[in-house]
KOLZAKE-999739 format. One record per residue (C-alpha): residue number from 1; residue in three letters; z, y, x. Coordinates in pm, whole numbers, plus 50000, padded with zeros to 5 digits. Example, Ala and Ser with C-alpha at 12.3 -4.5 7.8 and 13.67 -1.06 7.14 Angstrom:
2
n->1; res->Ala; Z->50780; Y->49550; X->51230
n->2; res->Ser; Z->50714; Y->49894; X->51367
***
This chain:
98
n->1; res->Unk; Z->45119; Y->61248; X->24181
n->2; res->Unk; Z->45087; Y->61414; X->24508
n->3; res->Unk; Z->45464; Y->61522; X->24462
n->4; res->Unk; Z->45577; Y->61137; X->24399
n->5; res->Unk; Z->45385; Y->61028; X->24704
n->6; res->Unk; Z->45553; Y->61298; X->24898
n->7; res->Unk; Z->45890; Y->61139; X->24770
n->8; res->Unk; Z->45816; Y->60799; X->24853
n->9; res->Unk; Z->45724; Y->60948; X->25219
n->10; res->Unk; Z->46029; Y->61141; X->25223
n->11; res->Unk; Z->46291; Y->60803; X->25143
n->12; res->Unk; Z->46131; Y->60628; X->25426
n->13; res->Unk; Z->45942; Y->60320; X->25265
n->14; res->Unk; Z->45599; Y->60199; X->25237
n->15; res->Unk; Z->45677; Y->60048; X->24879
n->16; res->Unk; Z->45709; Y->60267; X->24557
n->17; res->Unk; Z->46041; Y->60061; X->24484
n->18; res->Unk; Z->46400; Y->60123; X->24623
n->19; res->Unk; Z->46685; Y->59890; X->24551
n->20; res->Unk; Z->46974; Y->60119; X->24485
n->21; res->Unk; Z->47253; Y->59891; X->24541
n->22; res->Unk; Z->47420; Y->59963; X->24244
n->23; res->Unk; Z->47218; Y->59678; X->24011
n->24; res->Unk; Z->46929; Y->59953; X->23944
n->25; res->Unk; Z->46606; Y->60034; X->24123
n->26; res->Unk; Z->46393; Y->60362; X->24193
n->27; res->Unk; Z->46016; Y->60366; X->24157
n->28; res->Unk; Z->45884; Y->60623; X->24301
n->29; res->Unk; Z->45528; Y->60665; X->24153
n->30; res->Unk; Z->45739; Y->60757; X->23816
n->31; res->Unk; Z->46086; Y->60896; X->23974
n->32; res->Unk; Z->46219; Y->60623; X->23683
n->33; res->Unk; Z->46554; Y->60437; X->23721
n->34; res->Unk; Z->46522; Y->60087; X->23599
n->35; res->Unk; Z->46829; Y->59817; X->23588
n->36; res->Unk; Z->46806; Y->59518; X->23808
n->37; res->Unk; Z->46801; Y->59173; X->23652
n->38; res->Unk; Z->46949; Y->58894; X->23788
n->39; res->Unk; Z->47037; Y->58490; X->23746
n->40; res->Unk; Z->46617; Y->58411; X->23629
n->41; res->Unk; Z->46615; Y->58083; X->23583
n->42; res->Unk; Z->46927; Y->58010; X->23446
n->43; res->Unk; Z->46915; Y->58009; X->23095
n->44; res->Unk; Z->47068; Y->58307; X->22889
n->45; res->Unk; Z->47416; Y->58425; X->22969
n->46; res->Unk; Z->47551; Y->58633; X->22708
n->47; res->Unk; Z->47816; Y->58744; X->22920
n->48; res->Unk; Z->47592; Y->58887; X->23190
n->49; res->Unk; Z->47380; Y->59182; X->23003
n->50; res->Unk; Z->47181; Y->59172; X->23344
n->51; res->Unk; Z->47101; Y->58837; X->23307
n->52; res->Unk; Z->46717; Y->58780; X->23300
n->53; res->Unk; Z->46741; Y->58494; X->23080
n->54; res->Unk; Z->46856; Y->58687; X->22797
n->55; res->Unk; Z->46662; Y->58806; X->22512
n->56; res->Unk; Z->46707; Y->59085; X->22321
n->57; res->Unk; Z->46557; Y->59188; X->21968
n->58; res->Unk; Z->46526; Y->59557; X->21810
n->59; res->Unk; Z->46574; Y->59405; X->21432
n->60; res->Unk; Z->46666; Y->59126; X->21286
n->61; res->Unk; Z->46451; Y->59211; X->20961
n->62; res->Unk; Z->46129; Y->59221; X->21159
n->63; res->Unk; Z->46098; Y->59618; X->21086
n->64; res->Unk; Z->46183; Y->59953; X->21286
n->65; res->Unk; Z->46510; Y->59892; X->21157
n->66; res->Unk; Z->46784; Y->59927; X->21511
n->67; res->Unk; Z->46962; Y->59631; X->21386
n->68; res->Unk; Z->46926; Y->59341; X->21680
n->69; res->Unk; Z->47064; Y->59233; X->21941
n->70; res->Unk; Z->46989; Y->59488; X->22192
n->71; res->Unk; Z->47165; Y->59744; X->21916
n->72; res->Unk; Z->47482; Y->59473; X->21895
n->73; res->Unk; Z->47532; Y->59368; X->22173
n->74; res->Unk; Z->47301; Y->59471; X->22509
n->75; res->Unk; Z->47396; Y->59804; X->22488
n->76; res->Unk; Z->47719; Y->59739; X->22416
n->77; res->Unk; Z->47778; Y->59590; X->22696
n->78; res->Unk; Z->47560; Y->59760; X->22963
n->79; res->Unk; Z->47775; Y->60099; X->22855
n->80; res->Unk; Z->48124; Y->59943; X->22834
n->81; res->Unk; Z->48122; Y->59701; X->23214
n->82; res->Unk; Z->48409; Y->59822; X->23429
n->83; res->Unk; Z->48367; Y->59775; X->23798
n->84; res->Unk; Z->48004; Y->59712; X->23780
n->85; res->Unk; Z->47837; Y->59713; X->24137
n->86; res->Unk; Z->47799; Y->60065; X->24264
n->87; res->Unk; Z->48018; Y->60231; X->23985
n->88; res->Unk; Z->48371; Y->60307; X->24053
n->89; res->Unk; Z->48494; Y->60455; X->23693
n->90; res->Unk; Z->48589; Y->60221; X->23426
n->91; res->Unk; Z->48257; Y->60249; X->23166
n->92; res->Unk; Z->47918; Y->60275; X->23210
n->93; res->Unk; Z->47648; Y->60142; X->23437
n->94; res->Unk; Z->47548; Y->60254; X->23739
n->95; res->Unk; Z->47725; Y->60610; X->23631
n->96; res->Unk; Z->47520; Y->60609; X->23368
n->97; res->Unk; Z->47568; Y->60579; X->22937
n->98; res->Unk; Z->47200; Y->60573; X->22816
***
């Protein structure tokens, strides 16, 4: 923990979050990269996959089964946006295909 604190120190902020810039944010209490959602309040926008509104299942037969729509489409999506903020290839998000 000591080492995290150090980090958070180190970037310069009082708060354990960073916003990256590049639609993800940094906590530093876990040195985890999350995604940044956007457009709450909207309703869901299946053409946004960062779109808070949406809602994603693991399986559509209620078991462990990775059959929903985070399988068929979310990740899809996330892994495939050209020119997303902060990325300057053609695929991926935020440089990143996980």
């Amino acid at each position: 923990m000591a080492k995290l604190n150090k980090n958070a120190s180190d970037a310069g902020i009082g708060c354990r979050y960073r916003d990256n810039g590049d639609g993800t944010v940094i906590d530093f209490d876990t040195a985890l990269q999350w995604e940044k959602k956007n457009s709450l309040g909207g309703g869901e926008n299946d053409a946004n996959p960062h779109d808070a509104d949406n809602i994603y299942t693991w399986s559509t037969t209620g078991t462990t089964v990775t059959s929903g729509r985070i399988f068929s489409e979310f990740l899809g999506r996330l892994n495939t946006c050209a020119f997303a903020p902060g990325f300057f290839g053609t695929a991926g998000f935020a440089r990143h295909y996980d």
